[in-house]
N, C-alpha and C positions, 0 to 999 in steps of 0.2 A: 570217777566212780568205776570202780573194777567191773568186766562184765560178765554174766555166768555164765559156767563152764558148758552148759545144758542149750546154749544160745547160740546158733550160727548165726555167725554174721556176713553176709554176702558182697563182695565189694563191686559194684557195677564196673561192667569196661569201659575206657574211656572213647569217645567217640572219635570218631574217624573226621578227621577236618581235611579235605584239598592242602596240599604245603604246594602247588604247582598252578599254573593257568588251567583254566577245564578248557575241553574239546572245541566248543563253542568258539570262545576268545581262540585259539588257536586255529580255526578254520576261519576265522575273520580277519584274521592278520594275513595269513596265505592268501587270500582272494586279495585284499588291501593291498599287497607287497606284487601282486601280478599286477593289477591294476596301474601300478606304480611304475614297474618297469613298463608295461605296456604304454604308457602317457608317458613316458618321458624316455623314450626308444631311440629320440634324435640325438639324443644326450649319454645315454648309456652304450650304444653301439661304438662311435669314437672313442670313449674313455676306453673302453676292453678291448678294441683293437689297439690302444696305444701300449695298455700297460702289457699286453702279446707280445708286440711287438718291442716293447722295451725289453722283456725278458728274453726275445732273441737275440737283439742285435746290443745286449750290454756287456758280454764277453768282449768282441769284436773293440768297441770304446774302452774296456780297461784293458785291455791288450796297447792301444796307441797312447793311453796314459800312459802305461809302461814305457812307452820308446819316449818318454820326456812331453810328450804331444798334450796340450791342454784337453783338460775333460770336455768344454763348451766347444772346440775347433774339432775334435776327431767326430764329436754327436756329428757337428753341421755337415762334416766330413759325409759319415757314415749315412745319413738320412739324405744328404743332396746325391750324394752314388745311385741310393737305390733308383729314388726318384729317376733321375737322371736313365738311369738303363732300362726304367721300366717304359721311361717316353720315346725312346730310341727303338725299343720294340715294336710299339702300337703305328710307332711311324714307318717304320719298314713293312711293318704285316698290315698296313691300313688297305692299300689297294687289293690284297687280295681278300682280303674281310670284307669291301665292298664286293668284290666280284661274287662272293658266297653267298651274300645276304641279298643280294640281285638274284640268284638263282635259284633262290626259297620256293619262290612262286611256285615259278615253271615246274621246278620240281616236285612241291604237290599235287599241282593241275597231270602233270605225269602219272606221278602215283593212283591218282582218280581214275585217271582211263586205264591205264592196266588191270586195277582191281576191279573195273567193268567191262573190259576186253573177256578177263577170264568166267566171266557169270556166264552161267546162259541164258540166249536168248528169249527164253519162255518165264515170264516173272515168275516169281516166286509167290506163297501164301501171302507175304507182309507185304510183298511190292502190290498185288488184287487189291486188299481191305484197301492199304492207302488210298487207291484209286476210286475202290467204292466209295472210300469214304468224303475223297474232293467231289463224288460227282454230284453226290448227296448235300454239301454246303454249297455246291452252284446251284440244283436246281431250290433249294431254301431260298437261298438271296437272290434267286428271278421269282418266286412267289412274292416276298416278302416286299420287291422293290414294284412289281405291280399292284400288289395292294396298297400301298402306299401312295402311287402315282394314280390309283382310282377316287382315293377320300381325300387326298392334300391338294384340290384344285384350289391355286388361287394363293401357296401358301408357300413363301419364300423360303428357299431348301438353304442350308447351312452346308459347307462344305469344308473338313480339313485338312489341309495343304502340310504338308512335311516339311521343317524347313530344310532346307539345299543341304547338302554337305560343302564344309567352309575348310580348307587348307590350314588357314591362319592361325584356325582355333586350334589345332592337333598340333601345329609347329610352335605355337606360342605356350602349348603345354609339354610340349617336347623338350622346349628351351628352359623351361622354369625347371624339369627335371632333373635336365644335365646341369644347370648352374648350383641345384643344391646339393646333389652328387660329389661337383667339383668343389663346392662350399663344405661338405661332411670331410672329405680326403683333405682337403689344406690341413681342417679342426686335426685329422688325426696325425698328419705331419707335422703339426707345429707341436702338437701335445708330448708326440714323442722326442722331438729331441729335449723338450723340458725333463722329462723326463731321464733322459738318457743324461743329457747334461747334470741336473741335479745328483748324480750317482746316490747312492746309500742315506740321502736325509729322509724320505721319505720312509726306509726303512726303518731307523732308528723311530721314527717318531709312533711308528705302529708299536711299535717295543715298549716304549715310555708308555703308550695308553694301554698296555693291557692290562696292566693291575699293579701292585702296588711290592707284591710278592716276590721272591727270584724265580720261584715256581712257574707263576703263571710268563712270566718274561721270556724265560726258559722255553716252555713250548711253544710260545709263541714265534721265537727263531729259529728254531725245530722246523714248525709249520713250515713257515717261510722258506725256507732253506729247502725242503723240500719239495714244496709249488716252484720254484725257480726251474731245481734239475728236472722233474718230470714237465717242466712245459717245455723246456727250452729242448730234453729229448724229445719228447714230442714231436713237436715241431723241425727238427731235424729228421726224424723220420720222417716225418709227412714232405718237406723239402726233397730228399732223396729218391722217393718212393713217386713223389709229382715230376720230378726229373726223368726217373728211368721210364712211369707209364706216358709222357712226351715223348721222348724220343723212339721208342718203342713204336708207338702209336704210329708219328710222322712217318718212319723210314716202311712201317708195312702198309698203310694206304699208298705211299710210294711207287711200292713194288709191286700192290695192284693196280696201279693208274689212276688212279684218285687225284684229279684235280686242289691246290692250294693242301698238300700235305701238311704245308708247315702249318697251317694256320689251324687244321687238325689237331696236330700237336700241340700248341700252346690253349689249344679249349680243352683236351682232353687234361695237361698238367692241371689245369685250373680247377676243373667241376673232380678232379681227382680230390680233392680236397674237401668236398663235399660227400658222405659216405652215400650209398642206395642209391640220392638222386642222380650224382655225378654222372654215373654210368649209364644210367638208362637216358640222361640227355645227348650225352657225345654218342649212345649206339645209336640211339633213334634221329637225330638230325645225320648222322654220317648214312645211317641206310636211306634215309631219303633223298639227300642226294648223289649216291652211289647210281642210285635205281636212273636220275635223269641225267649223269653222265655216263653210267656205262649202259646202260639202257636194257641190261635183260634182270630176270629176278634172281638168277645164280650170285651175280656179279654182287649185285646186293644184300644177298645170304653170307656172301665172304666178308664184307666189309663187318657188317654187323659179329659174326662169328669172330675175326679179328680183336673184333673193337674189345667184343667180351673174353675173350680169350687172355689177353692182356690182362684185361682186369683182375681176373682170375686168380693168374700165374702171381700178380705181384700182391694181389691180399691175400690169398692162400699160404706162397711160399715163402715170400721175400717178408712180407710184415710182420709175422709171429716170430721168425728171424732177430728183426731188427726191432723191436718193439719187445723184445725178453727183457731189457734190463727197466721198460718204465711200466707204469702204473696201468697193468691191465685191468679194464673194465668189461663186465657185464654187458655182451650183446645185446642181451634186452633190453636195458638201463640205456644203452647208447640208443638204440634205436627209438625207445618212446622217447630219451632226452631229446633228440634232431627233430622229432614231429612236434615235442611241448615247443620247442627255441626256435623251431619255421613257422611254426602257429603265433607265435608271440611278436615275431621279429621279421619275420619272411627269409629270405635267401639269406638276408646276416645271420641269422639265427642260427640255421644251419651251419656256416662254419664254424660260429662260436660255441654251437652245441657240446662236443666232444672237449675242448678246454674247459668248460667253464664246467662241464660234470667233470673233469679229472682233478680242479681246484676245490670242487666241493669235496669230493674224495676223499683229498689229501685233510682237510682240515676235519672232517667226521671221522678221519683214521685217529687224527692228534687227541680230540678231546674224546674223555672218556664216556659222555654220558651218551656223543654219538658215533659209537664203535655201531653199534647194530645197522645205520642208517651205510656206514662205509663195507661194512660186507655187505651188505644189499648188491650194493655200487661193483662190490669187485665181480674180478672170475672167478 
């Protein structure tokens, strides 16, 4: 039936449906997926340090395939070296790391009396209240305990005893520590040479699962390809930049007298590795025991100024440098990343912070619908 011309006809818009997850589901899987890594942290920490470590030292292994060398011989090759030269280190630098870690104490107990060498003798506001306020909970608990001992005639007193402090129990927790310490490191040595040995199957196989398209295939070796050179630059940087703030480090506590240089040096390479905290650990344990080997507070302002100094010179100058050709990221992004991944993971966290936001990166740069989340990410 025709309609007349006199007759508007209004045609409703159609309604708006979700074609996506709503916020909710989306803030439930984030909390789930933390939870996740967090519960299963013994397990995820080894797997990311191997497949790291796979992406550095797998150059090195198709470099020896090349000289005719089997893939599975050059891995064992390549993974027994490192091992090998890392135990060769701990064993040489072992007695003066004892001597260091012997003189933590003293060197606090040190720090304590200097810092109350220089007060003066006349307390202060806070040093009075405290006093008033212990003399006020003594004479409470001499009230307290003669009324007590006035109306309890007769009335068996209960008393609780501390137990002792027991050796056994701190060494017997000491030893479970370092057995699963040395039980996580075998997991990530044996993982990697798996890895390293199997060369390129595991990559093909990520390939095959992305989709069915050339498209999606395509990016997805794109990605890959990418995640490889920026970790493995990366990591090259950061090997370089841990080498120069070591040796750096070593030969100027050296040159101010600083007892056990070397071993300076190989904790300042290490926590170099770790961004923020790094630094403030190697200044602040080298100024304290600056203070109880050279024994004035000058001497102790040098070491620390040193310490940071270094620091300085090689994030400032040398790492924007050498870090031009890979994936710079967002200061702030790095820096909340290292507090979510020390929050989540503790100390592994933090090394693993900075790769695993620069992996994230790389894959919200590839796909298009997380381009906004990787400029976030960048500089």
């Amino acid at each position: 039936m025709p309609v007349p011309a006199h007759v508007d006809v209004q045609v409703a818009p159609p309604r708006w449906r979700p074609t996506g997850p709503s916020a909710a589901l989306t803030i439930m899987a984030t909390l789930l997926c933390i939870y996740t890594l967090h519960w299963a942290a013994a397990v995820c920490i080894p797997v990311l340090f191997s497949v790291i470590f796979n992406y550095a030292l797998s150059p090195v292994v198709t470099r020896l395939a090349r000289w005719r060398l089997p893939r599975w011989l050059g891995a064992a090759l390549v993974v027994s070296s490192i091992v090998g030269g890392l135990g060769w280190t701990g064993y040489a630098l072992a007695d003066d790391a004892s001597q260091l870690m012997e003189s933590l104490p003293e060197a606090a107990q040190k720090l304590r009396q200097t810092l109350k060498a220089r007060h003066s003798n006349e307390p202060g506001a806070l040093e009075r209240v405290q006093k008033a306020a212990a003399q006020l909970e003594q004479a409470a608990d001499e009230n307290a305990l003669t009324a007590s001992a006035a109306n309890t005639k007769g009335v068996l007193m209960v008393q609780t005893v501390k137990p002792k402090f027991n050796v056994k129990d701190y060494v017997w927790t000491g030893t479970l520590g370092l057995l699963g310490l040395g039980g996580q490191a075998a997991a990530v040595c044996l993982l990697t040479y798996f890895l390293l040995a199997s060369g390129t199957n595991f990559r093909r196989k990520m390939v095959r699962l992305a989709g069915p398209t050339l498209t999606h295939k395509k990016v997805t070796v794109q990605a890959l390809d990418e995640v490889v050179r920026q970790v493995q630059r990366y990591l090259m940087v950061q090997l370089v930049l841990s080498a120069i703030v070591g040796l750096t480090t070593g030969l100027a506590f050296w040159a101010a007298g600083l007892q056990h240089a070397a071993v300076w040096g190989l904790v300042a390479a290490v926590c170099n590795l770790v961004p923020y905290v790094g630094t403030v650990v190697v200044t602040g344990g080298a100024a304290l025991v600056a203070l109880m080997q050279l024994g004035t507070l000058e001497s102790t302002l040098l070491i620390a100024g040193l310490s940071l100094g270094i620091r300085f010179i090689t994030g400032q100058l040398l790492a924007p440098w050498l870090t031009s050709r890979t994936s710079r990221l967002n200061p702030v992004a790095v820096f909340i990343g290292i507090l979510f991944w020390g929050w989540l993971w503790g100390v592994w966290g933090m090394l693993l912070g900075v790769p695993i936001l620069m992996i994230v990166k790389v894959f919200c740069d590839s796909v298009k619908g997380l381009h906004p989340a990787g400029e976030l990410l960048g500089n």
